[in-house]
Wavefront OBJ file of the C-alpha trace (Angstrom):
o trace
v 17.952 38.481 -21.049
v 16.333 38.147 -18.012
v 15.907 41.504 -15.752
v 15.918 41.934 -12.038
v 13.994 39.854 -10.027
v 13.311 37.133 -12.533
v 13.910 33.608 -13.168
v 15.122 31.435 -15.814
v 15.146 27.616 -16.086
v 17.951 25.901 -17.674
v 20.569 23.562 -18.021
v 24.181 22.853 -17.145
v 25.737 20.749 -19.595
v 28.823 18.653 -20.143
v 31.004 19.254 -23.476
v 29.747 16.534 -25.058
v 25.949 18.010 -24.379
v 25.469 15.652 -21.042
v 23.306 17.344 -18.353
v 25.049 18.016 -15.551
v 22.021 19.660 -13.750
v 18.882 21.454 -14.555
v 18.482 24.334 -12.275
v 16.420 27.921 -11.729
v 18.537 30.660 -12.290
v 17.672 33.814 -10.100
v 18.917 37.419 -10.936
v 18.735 39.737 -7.816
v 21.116 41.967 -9.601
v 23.564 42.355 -12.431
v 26.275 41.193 -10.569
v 24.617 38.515 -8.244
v 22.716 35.455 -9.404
v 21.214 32.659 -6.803
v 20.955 29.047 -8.143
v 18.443 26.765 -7.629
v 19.957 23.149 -8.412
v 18.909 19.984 -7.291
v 19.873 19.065 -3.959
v 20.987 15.705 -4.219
v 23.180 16.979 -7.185
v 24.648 20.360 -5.362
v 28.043 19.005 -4.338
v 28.398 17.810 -7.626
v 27.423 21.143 -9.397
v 29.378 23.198 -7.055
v 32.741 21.409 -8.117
v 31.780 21.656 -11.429
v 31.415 25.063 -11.448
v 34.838 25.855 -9.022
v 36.559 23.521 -12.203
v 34.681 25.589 -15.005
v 35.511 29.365 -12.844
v 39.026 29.742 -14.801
v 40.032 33.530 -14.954
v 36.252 34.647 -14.658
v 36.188 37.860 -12.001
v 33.583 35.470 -9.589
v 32.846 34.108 -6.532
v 30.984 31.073 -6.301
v 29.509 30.208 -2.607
v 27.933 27.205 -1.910
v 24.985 28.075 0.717
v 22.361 24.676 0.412
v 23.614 23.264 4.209
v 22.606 26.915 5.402
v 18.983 27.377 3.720
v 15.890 25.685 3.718
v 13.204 25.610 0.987
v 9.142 24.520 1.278
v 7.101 24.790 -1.901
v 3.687 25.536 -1.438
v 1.789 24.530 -4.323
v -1.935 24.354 -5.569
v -4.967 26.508 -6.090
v -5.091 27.976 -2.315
v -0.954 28.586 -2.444
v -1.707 31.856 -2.621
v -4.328 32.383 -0.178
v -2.927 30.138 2.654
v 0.746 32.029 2.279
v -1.020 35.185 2.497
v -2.362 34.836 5.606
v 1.429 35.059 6.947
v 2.688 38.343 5.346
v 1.489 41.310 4.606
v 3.178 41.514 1.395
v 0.946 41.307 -1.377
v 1.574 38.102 -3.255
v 0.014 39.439 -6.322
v 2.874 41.469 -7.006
v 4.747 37.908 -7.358
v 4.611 37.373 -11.263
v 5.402 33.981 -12.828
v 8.857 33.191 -12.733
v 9.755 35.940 -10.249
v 11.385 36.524 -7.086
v 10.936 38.837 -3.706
v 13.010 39.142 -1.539
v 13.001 40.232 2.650
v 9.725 38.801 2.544
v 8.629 38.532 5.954
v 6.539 35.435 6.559
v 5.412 35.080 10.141
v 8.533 37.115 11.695
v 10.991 35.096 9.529
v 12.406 36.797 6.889
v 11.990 34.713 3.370
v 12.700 35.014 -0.246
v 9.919 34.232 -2.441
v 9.445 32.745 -5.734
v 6.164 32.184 -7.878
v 7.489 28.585 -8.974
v 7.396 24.624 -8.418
v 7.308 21.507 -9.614
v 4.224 20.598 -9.742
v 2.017 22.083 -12.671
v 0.397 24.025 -10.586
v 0.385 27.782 -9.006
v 2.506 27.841 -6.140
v 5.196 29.754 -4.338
v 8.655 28.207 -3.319
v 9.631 29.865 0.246
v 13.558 30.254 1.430
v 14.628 31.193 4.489
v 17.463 29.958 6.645
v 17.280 26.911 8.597
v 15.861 27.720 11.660
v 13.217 29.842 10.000
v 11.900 27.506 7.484
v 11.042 25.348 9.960
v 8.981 28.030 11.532
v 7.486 28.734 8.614
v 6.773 25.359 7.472
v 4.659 24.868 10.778
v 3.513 28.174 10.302
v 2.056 26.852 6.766
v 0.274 24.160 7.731
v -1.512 25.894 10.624
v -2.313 28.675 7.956
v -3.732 25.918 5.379
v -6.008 24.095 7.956
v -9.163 25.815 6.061
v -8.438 24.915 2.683
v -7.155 21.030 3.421
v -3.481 21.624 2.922
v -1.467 18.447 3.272
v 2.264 17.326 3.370
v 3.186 16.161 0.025
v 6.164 13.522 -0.055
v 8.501 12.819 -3.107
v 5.854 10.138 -4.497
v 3.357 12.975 -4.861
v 5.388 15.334 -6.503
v 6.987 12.991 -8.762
v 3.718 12.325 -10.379
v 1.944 15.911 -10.281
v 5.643 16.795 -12.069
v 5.229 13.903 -14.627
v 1.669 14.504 -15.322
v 2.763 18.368 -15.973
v 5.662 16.739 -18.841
v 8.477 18.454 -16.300
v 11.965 16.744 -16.519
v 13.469 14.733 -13.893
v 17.235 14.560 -13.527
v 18.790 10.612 -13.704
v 15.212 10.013 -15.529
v 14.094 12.536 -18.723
v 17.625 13.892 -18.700
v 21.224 12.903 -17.214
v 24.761 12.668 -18.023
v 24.020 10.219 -20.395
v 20.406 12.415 -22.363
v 20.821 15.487 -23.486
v 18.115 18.398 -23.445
v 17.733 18.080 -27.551
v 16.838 14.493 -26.716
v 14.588 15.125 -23.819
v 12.837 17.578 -26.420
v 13.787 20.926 -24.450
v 15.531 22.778 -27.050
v 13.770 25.735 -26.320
v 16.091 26.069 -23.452
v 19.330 25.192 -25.223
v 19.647 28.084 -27.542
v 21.800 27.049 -30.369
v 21.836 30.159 -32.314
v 22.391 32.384 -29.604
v 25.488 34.712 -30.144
v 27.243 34.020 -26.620
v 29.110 30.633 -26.275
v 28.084 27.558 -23.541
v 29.792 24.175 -22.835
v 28.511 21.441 -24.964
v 26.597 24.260 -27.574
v 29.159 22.736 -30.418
v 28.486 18.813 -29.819
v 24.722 19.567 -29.167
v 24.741 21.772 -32.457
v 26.248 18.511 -33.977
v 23.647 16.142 -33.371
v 21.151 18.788 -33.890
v 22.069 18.868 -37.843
v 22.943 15.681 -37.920
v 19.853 14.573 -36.845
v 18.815 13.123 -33.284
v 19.185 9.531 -33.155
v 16.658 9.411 -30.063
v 14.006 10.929 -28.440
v 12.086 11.205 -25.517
v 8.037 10.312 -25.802
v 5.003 9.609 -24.067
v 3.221 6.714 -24.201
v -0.113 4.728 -23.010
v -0.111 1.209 -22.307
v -3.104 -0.477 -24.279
v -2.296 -3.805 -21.908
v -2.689 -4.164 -18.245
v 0.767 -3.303 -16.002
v 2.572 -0.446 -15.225
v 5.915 0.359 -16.408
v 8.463 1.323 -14.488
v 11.956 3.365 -15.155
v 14.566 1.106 -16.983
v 11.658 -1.429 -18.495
v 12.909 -2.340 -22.322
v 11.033 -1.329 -25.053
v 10.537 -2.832 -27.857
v 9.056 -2.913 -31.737
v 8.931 -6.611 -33.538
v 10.962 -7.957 -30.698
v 14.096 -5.377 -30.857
v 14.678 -3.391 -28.300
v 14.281 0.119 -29.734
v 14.978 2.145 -25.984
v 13.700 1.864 -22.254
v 11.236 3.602 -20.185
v 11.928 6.853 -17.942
v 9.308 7.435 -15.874
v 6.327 5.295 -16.221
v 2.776 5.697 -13.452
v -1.024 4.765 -13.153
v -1.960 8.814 -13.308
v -4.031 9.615 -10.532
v -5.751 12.575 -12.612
v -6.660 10.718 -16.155
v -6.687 7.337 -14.073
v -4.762 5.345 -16.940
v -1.297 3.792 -17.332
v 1.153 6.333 -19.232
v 4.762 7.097 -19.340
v 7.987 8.411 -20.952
v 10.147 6.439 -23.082
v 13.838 7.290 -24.925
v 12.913 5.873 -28.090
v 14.822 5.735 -31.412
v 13.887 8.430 -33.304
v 12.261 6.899 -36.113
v 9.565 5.126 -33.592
v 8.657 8.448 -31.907
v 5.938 9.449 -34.187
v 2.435 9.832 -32.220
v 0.294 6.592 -32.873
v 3.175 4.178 -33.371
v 2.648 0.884 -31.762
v 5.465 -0.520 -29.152
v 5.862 -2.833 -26.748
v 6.655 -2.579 -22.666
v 8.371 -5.901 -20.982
v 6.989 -5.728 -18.045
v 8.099 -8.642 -15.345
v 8.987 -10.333 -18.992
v 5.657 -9.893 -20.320
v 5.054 -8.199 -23.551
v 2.777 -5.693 -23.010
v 0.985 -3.605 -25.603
v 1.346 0.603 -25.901
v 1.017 3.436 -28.263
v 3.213 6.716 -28.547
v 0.998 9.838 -27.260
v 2.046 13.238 -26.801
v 3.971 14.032 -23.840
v 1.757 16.657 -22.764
v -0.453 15.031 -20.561
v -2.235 17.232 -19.158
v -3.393 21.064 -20.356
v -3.078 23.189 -17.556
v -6.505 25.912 -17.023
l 1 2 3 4 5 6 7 8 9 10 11 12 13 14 15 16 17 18 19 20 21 22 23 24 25 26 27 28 29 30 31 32 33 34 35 36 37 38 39 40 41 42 43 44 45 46 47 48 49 50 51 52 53 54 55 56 57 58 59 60 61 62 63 64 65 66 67 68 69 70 71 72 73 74 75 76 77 78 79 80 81 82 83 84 85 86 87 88 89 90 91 92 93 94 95 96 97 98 99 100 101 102 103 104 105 106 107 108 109 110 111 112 113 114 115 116 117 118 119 120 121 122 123 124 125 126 127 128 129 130 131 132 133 134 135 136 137 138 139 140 141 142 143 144 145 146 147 148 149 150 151 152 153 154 155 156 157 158 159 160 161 162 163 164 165 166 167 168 169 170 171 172 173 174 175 176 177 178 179 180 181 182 183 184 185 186 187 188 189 190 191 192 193 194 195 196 197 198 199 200 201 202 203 204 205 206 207 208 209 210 211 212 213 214 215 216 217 218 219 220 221 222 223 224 225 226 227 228 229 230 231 232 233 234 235 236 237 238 239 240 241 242 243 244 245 246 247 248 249 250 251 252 253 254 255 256 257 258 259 260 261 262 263 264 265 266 267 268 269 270 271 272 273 274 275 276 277 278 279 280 281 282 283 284 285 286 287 288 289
């Protein structure tokens, strides 16, 4: 349902409701849509694609060797970005695209998205021109304090702001219904998708497990793959786990069993093989102004 120019996020998924990628869906046009994937997951998605084309009147083209992509992300995104066009960024809504952007000489596409929780604009351009730009960037953000950010950084602003990260909150092996992101699995939608029936399935049935948030009450910090557990059974493992820089305590995401999910409930992290103490909290971390 999305028109022209906008931008969906959603998922790929196996038949049996496996993820085989999240990904940004772009619409230029009816007839031409750009896909954002994950780039250590793009040969994979491309093949899996070429094996799902069939009869379909498409062409698939795999571009990522060809195009680079910066994100420029924060409260002076905007301002530090437009000091390198003279297109007005303001006509960038959420979760929409420009395109023949020109961004000091280099001509861009333009997105009003990240990964971080915060404003931000992701830049494209082709390889020899996002480097440009890039440099172009930080020169530009010199006044306001811009900064590289490496994957550390990003993985936490992204945890903090309860956004997914493939092989962690979802994978071949969780589906979106467990990850809690039905919202963009629509089961009652009309059209068809791979995995809707075996996702519908467990839906009725009743999820077995489920993704939550939780605090440690102890001292530690857990880390992906830690066991959880409730009177000394394991009961599921943790996902992402970090000391938050921003509310300065221990918290994470856990695939629990379902029926140990509930905010409040008690668990326990091994950590090093040390049982240490934690409550379920909402996933939503932070509130964003």
């Amino acid at each position: 349902k999305i028109v022209d120019n906008q931008i969906i996020y959603t998922f790929m998924c196996y038949p049996d409701g496996g993820v085989v990628d999240d990904l940004l869906v772009y619409r230029y046009d009816n007839d031409y849509l750009y896909l954002v994937v994950n780039a250590s997951n793009s040969d994979k998605d491309y093949a899996w694609m070429l094996e799902q084309k069939g009869n379909f009147d498409v062409k698939i083209e795999n571009i990522s060797d060809s195009v680079g992509e910066i994100a420029i992300q924060g409260p002076m995104a905007q301002k530090t970005l437009q000091k390198l066009t003279d297109f007005d960024l303001n006509k960038v809504g959420f979760f929409y695209l420009q395109r023949d952007v020109i961004v000091d000489g280099v001509n861009c596409m333009i997105s009003r998205t990240g990964y971080t929780g915060e404003d931000g604009f992701e830049v494209y351009a082709d390889n020899e021109g996002i480097v440009k730009v890039w440099n172009s960037v930080l020169e530009a953000g010199k006044e306001f304090g811009i900064l590289p950010a490496g994957l550390g950084c990003r993985d936490t602003l992204r945890f903090e702001a309860s956004l997914p990260l493939y092989g962690h909150e979802i994978s071949e092996e969780i589906n979106p219904l467990e990850g809690g992101f039905k919202y963009f699995v629509k089961l009652d939608k009309a059209g068809d998708f791979i995995g809707k029936e075996e996702l519908n399935k467990q839906w009725s049935e009743g999820l077995k497990r489920k993704l939550a948030g939780f605090e440690l009450i102890g001292r530690g910090i857990a880390r992906e793959g830690m066991e959880i557990q409730k009177d000394g059974v394991a009961i599921g493992h943790v996902t992402t786990g970090y000391m938050s820089p921003t509310l300065k305590k221990t918290i994470g995401n856990a695939l629990l069993a379902s029926e140990f999910t509930d905010i409040g409930t008690e668990i326990d992290v091994i950590i090093r093989n040390k049982t240490v103490k934690a409550k379920v909290i909402s996933k939503r971390f932070l509130k964003r102004k």
